[in-house]
C-alpha positions as CSV (number, residue, x, y, z in Angstrom):
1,X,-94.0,-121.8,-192.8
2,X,-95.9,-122.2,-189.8
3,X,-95.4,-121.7,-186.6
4,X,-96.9,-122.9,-183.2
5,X,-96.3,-123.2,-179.7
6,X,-96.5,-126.4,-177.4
7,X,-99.3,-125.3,-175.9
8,X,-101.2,-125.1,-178.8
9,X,-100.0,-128.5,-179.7
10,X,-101.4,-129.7,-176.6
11,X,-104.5,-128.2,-176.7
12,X,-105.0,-129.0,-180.5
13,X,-102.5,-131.9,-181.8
14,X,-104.7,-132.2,-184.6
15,X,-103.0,-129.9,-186.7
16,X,-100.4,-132.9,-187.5
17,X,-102.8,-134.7,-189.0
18,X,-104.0,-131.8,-192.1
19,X,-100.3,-130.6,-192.6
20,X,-99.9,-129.4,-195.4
21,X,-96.7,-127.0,-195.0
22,X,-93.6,-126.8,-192.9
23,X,-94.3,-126.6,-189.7
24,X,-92.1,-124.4,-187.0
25,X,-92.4,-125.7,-183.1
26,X,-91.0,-123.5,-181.1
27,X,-90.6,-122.6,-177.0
28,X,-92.4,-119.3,-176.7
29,X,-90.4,-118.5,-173.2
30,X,-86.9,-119.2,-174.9
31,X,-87.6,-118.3,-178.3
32,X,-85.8,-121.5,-179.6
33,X,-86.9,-123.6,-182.5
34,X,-87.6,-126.7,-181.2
35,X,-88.1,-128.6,-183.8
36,X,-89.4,-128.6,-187.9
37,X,-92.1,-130.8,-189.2
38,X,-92.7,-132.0,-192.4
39,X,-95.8,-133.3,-193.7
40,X,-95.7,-136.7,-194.9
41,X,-95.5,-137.3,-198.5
42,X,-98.2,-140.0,-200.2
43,X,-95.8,-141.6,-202.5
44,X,-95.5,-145.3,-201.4
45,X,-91.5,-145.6,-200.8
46,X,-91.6,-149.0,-200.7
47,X,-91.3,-149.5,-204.7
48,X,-87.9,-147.6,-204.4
49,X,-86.5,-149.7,-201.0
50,X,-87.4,-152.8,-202.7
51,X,-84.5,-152.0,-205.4
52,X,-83.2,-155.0,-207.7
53,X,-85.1,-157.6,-205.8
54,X,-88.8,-156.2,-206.6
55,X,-89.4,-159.2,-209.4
56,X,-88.1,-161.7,-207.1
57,X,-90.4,-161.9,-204.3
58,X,-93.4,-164.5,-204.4
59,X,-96.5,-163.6,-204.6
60,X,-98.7,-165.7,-201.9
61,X,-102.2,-166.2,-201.4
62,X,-101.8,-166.8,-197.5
63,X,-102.8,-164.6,-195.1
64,X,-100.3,-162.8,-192.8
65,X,-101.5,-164.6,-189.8
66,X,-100.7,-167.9,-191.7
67,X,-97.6,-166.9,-192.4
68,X,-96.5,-166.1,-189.1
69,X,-98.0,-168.9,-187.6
70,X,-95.8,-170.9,-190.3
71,X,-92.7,-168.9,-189.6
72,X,-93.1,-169.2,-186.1
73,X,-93.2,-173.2,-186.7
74,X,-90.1,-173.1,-188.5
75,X,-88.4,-171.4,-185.9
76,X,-89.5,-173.7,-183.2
77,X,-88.1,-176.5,-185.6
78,X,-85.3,-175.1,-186.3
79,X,-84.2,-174.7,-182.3
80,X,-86.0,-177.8,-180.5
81,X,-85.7,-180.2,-184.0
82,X,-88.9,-181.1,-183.7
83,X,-91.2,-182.0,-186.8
84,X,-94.6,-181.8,-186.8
């Protein structure tokens, strides 16, 4: 486990970004723990949110700027009745 100061956060806040083990932060004056951090795992968690419902989504050849545009004009429908 490591352990680092907020000034050497400050000074370097690039150690978040090679993490590799748990990181201690801790208040040198004090000598509190602060806080722990974890380094971020590289599994894609959003197979195991998706659940049940994984097989059910459409798969769409629209781009995401398309869609918002679209749900954005749905919306406006929706609340003014208007139809374009």
């Amino acid at each position: 486990m490591l352990s680092i100061g907020i000034g050497e956060i400050q000074k370097n806040s690039s150690v978040f970004s090679n993490l590799t083990e748990v990181m201690q932060i801790i208040d040198k004056r004090k000598k509190q723990v602060l806080a722990m951090v974890y380094p971020v795992q590289n599994v894609s968690v959003v197979d195991s949110l998706a659940g049940k419902y994984r097989d059910k989504v459409k798969s769409t050849t629209l781009s995401i700027e398309e869609i918002k545009e679209l749900a954005m004009q749905s919306a406006m429908e929706d609340k003014y009745g208007l139809s374009s």
